[in-house]
C-alpha positions as CSV (number, residue, x, y, z in Angstrom):
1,X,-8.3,16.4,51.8
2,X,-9.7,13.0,50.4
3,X,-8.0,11.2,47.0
4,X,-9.4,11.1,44.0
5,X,-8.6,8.5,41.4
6,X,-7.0,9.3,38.1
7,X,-10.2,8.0,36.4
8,X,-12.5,10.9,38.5
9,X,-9.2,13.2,37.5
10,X,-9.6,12.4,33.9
11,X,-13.6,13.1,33.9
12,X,-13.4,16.2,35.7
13,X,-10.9,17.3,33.7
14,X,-12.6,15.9,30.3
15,X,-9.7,14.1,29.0
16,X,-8.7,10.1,28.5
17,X,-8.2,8.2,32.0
18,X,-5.2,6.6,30.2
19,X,-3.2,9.5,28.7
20,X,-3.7,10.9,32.3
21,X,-2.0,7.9,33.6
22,X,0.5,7.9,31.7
23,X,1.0,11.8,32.1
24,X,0.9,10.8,35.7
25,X,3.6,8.3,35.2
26,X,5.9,10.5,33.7
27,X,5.5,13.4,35.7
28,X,6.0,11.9,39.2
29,X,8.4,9.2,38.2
30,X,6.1,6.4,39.3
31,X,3.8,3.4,38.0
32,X,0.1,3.8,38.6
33,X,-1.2,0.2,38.4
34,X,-4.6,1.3,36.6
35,X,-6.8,4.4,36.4
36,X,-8.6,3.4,39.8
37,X,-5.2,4.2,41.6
38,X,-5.6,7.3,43.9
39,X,-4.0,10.5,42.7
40,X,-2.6,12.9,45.7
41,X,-2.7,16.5,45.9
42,X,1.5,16.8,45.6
43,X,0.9,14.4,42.4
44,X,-1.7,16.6,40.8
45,X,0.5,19.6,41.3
46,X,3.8,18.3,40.0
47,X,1.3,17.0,36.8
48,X,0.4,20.6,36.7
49,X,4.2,21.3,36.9
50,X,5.0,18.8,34.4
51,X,2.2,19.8,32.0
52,X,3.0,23.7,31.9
53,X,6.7,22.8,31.6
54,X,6.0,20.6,28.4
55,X,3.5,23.0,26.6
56,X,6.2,25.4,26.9
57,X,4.8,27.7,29.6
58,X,6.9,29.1,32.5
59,X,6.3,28.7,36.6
60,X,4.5,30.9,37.8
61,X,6.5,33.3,40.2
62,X,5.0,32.2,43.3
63,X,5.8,28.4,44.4
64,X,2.7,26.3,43.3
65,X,2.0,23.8,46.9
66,X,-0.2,21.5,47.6
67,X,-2.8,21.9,50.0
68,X,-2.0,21.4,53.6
69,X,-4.1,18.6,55.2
């Protein structure tokens, strides 16, 4: 499965290319550069993770995984 940058990220999902970043940042624990950096399928799920968690939603019951490549 190809990467997608967290500025194609932000425009699919309709939102600012830098509060995705810095989502990004603080859910995986790491420094993207700029929103041209490339976004993996384990990053976008721990956003997800990260995301549900702070909005005050649970897991779901079933492990959330990235897709095998």
């Amino acid at each position: 499965m190809a990467e997608i940058t967290i500025k194609q990220l932000a425009t699919v999902l309709n939102v600012d290319a830098a509060r995705l970043q810095s989502q990004l940042s603080e859910a995986v624990g790491k420094r993207f550069a700029s929103i041209d950096a490339e976004v993996s399928a384990a990053e976008k799920v721990r956003l997800l993770e990260f995301l549900r968690a702070s909005h005050g939603r649970k897991a779901p019951e079933q492990e959330v995984r990235a897709p095998s490549q």
